[in-house]
C-alpha positions in Angstrom: -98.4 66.0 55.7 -99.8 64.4 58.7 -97.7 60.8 59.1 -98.2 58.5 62.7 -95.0 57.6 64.3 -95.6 53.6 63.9 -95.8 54.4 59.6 -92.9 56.3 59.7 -91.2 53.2 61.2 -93.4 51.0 58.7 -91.5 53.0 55.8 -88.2 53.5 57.7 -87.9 49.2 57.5 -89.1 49.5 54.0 -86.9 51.6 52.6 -84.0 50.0 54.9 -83.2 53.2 56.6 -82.7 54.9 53.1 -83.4 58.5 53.9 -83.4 59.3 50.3 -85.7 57.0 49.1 -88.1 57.8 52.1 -88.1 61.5 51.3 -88.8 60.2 47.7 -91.7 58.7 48.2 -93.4 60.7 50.6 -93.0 63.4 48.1 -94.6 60.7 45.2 -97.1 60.1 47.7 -97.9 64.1 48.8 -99.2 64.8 45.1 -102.0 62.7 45.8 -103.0 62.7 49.1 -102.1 64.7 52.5 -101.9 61.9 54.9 -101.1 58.0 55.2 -102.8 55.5 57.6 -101.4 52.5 58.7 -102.7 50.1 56.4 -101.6 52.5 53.0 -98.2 52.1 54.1 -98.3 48.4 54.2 -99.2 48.6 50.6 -96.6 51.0 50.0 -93.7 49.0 52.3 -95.0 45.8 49.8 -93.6 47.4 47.0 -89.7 48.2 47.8 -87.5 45.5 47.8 -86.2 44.0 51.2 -83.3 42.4 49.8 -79.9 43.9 49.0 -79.5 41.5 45.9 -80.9 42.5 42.6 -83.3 40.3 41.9 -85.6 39.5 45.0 -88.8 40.6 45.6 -91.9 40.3 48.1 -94.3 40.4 45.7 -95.1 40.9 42.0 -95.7 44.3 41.8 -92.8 45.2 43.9 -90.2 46.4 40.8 -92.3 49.6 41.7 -89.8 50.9 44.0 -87.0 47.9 43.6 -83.7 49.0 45.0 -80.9 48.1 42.9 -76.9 47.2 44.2 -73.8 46.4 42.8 -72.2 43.0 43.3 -69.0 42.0 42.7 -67.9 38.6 41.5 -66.8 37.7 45.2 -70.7 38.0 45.8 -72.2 36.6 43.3 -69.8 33.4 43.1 -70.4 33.0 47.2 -74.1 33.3 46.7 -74.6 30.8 43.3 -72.9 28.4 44.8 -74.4 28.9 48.1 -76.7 26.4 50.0 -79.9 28.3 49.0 -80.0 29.9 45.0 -80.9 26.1 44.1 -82.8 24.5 46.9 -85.8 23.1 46.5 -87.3 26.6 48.2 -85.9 28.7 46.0 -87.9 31.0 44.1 -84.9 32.3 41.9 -85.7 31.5 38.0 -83.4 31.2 35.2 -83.3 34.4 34.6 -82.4 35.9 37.6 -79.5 33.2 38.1 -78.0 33.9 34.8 -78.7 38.1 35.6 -75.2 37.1 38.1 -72.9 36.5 35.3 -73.8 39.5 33.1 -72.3 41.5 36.8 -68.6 40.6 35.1 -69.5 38.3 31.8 -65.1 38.2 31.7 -64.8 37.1 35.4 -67.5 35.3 36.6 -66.4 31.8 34.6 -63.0 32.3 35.7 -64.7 32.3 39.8 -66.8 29.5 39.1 -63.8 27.3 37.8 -61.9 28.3 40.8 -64.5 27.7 43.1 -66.6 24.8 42.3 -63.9 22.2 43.8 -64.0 23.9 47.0 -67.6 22.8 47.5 -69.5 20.0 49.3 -72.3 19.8 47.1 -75.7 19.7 48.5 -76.4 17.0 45.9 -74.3 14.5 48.3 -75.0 15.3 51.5 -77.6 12.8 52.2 -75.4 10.0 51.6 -72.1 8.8 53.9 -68.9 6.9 52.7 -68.0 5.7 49.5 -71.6 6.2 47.9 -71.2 9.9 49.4 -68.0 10.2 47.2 -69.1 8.3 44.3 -72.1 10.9 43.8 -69.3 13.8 44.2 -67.3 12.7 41.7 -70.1 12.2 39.5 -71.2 15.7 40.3 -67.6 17.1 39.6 -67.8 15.2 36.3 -71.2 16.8 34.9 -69.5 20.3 36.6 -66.4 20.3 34.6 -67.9 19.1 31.3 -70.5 22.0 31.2 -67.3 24.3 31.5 -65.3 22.4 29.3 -68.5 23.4 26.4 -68.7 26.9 27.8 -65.1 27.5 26.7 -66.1 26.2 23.5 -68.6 28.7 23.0 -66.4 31.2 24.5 -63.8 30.9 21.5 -66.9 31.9 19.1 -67.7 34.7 21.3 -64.1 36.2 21.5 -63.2 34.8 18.4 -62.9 35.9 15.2 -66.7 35.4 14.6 -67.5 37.5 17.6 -70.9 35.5 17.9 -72.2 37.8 21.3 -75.7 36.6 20.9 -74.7 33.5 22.5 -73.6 34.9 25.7 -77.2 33.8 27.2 -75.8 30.2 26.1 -72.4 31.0 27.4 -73.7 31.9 31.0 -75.8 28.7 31.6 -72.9 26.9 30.4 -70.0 28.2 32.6 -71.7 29.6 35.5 -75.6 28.1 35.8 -75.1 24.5 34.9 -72.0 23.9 37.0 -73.1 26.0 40.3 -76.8 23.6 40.1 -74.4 20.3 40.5 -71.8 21.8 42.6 -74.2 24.2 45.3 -73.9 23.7 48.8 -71.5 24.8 51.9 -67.8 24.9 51.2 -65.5 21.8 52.0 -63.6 21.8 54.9 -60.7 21.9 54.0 -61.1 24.6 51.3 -63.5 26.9 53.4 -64.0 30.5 52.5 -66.4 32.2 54.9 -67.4 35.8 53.3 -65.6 35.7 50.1 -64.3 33.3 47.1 -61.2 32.6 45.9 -59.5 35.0 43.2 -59.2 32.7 40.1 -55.3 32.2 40.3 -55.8 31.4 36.1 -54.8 35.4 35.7 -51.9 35.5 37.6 -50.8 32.2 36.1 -51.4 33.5 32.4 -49.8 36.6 33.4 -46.8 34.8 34.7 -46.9 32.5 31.4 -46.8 35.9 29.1 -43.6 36.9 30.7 -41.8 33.5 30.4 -42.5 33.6 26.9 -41.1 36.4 26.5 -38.0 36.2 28.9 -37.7 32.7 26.6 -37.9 34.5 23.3 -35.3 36.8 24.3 -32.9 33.4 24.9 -33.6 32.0 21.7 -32.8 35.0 20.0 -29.6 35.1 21.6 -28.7 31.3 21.8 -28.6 31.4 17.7 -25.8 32.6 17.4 -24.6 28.9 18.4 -27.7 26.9 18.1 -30.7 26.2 15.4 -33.7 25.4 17.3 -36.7 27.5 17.8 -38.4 28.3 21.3 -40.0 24.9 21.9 -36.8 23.2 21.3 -35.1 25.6 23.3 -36.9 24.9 26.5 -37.8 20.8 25.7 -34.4 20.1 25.1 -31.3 22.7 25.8 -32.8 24.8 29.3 -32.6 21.3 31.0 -29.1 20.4 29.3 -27.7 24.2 30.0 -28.9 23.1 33.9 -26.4 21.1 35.0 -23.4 23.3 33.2 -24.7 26.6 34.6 -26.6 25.9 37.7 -26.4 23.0 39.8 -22.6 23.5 40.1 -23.4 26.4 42.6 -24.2 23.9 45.3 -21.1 21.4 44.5 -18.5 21.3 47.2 -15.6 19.3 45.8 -14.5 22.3 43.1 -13.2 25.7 44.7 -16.0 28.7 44.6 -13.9 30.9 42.2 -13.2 28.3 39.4 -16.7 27.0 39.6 -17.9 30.5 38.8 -15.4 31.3 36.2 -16.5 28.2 34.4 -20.5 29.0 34.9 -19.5 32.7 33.5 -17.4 31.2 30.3 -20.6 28.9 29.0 -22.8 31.7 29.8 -20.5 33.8 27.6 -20.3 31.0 25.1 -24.0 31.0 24.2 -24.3 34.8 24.7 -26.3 34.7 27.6 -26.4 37.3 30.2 -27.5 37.3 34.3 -31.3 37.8 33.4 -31.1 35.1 31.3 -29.8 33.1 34.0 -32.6 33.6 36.6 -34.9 32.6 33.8 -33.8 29.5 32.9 -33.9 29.3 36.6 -37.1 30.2 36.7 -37.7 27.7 33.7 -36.7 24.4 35.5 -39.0 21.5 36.3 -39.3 19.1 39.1 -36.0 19.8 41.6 -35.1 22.0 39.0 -36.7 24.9 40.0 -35.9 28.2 42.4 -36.1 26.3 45.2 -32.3 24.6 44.5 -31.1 27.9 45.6 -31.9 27.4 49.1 -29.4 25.4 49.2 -26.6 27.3 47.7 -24.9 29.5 50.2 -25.6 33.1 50.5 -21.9 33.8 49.9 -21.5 31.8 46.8 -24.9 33.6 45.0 -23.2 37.1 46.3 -19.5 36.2 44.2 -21.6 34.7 41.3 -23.0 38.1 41.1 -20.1 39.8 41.7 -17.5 38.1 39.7 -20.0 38.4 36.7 -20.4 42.1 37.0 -17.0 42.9 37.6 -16.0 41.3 34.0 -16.7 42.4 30.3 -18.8 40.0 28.6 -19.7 39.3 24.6 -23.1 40.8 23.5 -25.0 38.8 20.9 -26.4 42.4 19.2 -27.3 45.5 20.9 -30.8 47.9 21.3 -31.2 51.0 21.8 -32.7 50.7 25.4 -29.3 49.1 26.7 -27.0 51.5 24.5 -29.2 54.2 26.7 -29.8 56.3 23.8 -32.9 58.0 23.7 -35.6 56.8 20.7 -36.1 59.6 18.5 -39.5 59.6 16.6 -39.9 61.5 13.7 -42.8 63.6 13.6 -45.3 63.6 11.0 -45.9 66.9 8.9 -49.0 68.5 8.3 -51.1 66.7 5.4 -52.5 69.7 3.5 -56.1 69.6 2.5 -58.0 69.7 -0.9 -58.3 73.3 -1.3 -54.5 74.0 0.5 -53.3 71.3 -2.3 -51.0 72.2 -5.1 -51.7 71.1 -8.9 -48.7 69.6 -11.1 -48.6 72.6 -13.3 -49.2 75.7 -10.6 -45.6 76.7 -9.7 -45.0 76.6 -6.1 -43.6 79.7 -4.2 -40.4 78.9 -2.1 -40.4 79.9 1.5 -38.2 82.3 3.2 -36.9 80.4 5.3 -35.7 77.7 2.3 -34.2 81.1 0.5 -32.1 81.8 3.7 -28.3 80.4 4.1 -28.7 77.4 6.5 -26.0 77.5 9.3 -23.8 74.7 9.8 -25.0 72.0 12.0 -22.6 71.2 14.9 -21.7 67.6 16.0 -21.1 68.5 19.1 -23.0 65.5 20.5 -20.4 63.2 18.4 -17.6 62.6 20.9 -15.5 61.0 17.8 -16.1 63.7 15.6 -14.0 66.5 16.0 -14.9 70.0 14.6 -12.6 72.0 12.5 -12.0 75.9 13.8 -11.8 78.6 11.5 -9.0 80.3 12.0 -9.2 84.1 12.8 -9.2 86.7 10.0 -7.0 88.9 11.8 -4.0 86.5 11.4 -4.5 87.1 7.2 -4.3 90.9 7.9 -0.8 91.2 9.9 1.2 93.2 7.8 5.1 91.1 7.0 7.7 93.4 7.9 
C-alpha cells in the first residue's frame, strides 16, 4: 500500500498516536483501494474524534471512527462545572451534558453537592461588590433547590417504587440544572486545580452507621437501670453521664486514683464497659467532644486504662463472640426429590449404620464434667484365697 510520509503524519494526529486504530483503518481502507493521497486522508482524519471526552466531535459524520474513554467522577465534576460546558460557545447539548452523570448515576450528585460551593460562578463575574455577591447567592439559591428536588425524585428511584425511568429527570435535576448556575473557575479559597473534592457525605454516613450502632449497643446495656430508648439515651443521659464519667479526668483538686475508682464504679453501675466509654466520648457535643482529652495528662488516660483492666467488672449479658466460643451452624440435610421421596404407606428400610450400637459420646471438651472409668474386668476375675 503506497502511503506519503506527510499522510502518515495526517493519520498519526488523527488517530492521536493510536497505533491500533491506525493499523485499523488502513486495513478498512486497503479493501478498497491501494493507495491514499493527501486530500483522502483529510476526509478520513475528519472522521475520528480529536477529543479525549466522549462526546465531542469535528463534524457530523465523525461517530464514524469516534474514540471512546472512560471518565471518572473527578472528571466529569471538574469539567461540568468548568468555565466552558456552558458558555455561550459551547456546542455541548443536553444530551451530551446529562451523558456525564450516567458515568456513576450513584456518585455524580454526591460530587456536585460537594463541589458547587467551591465555585465562582461565571454567572457573577461581570459584576464587583455587593451586587457581585447578591447575584451569588441568588445563584447558590436556584443551585441548591434543584438538588433539594433531585433528592426527591431520588427517593422514588431507590425507593420502594423503583421508578428508574426518571433517572433522565434525576440527572438534570442534581447534576445539569445546578452545574448551569454554579459553572465557572473555582473560588479561591476552595481551589482544586486537576481534581474535585471527594464528597465527605460517605464517610460522614459511614461514620453515622457506626455510632448508631456503638449507641444501640449502650442502650441495650444501660436497661438494666434505665427505661429510655436510643434517642433518649443520647438527648438526655450521654450528656448527664459526661460530667460523672469524663470531665473528672482533667480535675486537679481530687487525687488520680480515687477519681478513677469513682469513674470505674458508675461505669460498673450502668453496665458499661471501656468501649462504651470512648463512644460516648466520641458522642459529645460542643467542648464535649475528643478534643477534652488533650488536656488530660498522658499519665492519668494510661492508669484509667490500667486500673480498669486490672479489675473484674459486672456484665449486663454475655455473646458468644466475647465468651470466645466458636458459632456452630448446623448444616442442612439433603432435601430428597420427587422420585427419591417416600409415600406414608411404603415402609422405609433402616440403614446400617442406624442398626449398629452407637459408641458413647465423650465430654471431654466439658471441663466440669467428669467421665466415669470402667473399671478393669481383670479385678472381677482374681480368684479369693
Amino acid at each position: 500500500m503506497n502511503i506519503p510520509g506527510n499522510v502518515l503524519e495526517e493519520l498519526i494526529t488523527g488517530a492521536q498516536s493510536d497505533i491500533r486504530q491506525i493499523l485499523n483503518m488502513l486495513s478498512t481502507w486497503k479493501l478498497s483501494k491501494g493507495s491514499m493521497d493527501f486530500d483522502e486522508s483529510k476526509q478520513l482524519y475528519a472522521k475520528i474524534c480529536l477529543s479525549l471526552t466522549l462526546w465531542s466531535y469535528h463534524t457530523p459524520s465523525a461517530q464514524t471512527n469516534q474514540k471512546y474513554s472512560i471518565m471518572t467522577p473527578f472528571n466529569c465534576t471538574t469539567k461540568v462545572l468548568g468555565p466552558y460546558y456552558f458558555s455561550k460557545t459551547s456546542r455541548a447539548t443536553l444530551g451530551e451534558k446529562m451523558e456525564l452523570y450516567f458515568h456513576e448515576p450513584s456518585l455524580m450528585p454526591l460530587f456536585i453537592q460537594e463541589n458547587y460551593l467551591k465555585q465562582a460562578p461565571a454567572r457573577a463575574s461581570g459584576m464587583i461588590g455587593p451586587e457581585q455577591t447578591m447575584k451569588t447567592l441568588e445563584l447558590l439559591q436556584k443551585a441548591s433547590a434543584s438538588i433539594s428536588d433531585a433528592d426527591m425524585v431520588d427517593q422514588m428511584l431507590r425507593g420502594s417504587e423503583q421508578h428508574w425511568s426518571l433517572m433522565p429527570l434525576h440527572a438534570c435535576l442534581s447534576l445539569v440544572r445546578p452545574a448551569s448556575f454554579m459553572y465557572g473557575q473555582s473560588g479561591p479559597d476552595f481551589s482544586f486545580k486537576d481534581s474535585a473534592a471527594f464528597p465527605q457525605w460517605l464517610g460522614q454516613n459511614s461514620k453515622q452507621t457506626k455510632l448508631q450502632r456503638q449507641l444501640g449497643d449502650i442502650q441495650a446495656k444501660m436497661r438494666m437501670k434505665v427505661s429510655g430508648d436510643k434517642s433518649e439515651i443520647r438527648r438526655y443521659y450521654i450528656p448527664a453521664l459526661w460530667p460523672r464519667m469524663i470531665q473528672p479526668l482533667a480535675g486537679k483538686d481530687k487525687d488520680v486514683k480515687e477519681t478513677i475508682n469513682e469513674i470505674i464504679e458508675v461505669m460498673d453501675d450502668y453496665y458499661l464497659n471501656k468501649d462504651d466509654w470512648d463512644t460516648v466520648m466520641e458522642l459529645g457535643v460542643g467542648g464535649h467532644n475528643e478534643e477534652f482529652l488533650k488536656s488530660v495528662p498522658t499519665a492519668t488516660k494510661t492508669a484509667f486504662t490500667k486500673t480498669y483492666n486490672a479489675s473484674d467488672h459486672p456484665v449486663a449479658f454475655h455473646k458468644g463472640t466475647d465468651l470466645g466460643a466458636p458459632i456452630k451452624r448446623i448444616a442442612a440435610k439433603d432435601v430428597p426429590d420427587v422420585e427419591d421421596a417416600f409415600d406414608i404407606d411404603d415402609d422405609i428400610p433402616e440403614d446400617e449404620e442406624d442398626l449398629k450400637p452407637k459408641a458413647k459420646e465423650k465430654s471431654l471438651d466439658d471441663k466440669l464434667v467428669k467421665e466415669v472409668k470402667p473399671k478393669a474386668s481383670g479385678a472381677a476375675g482374681k480368684k479369693k484365697k
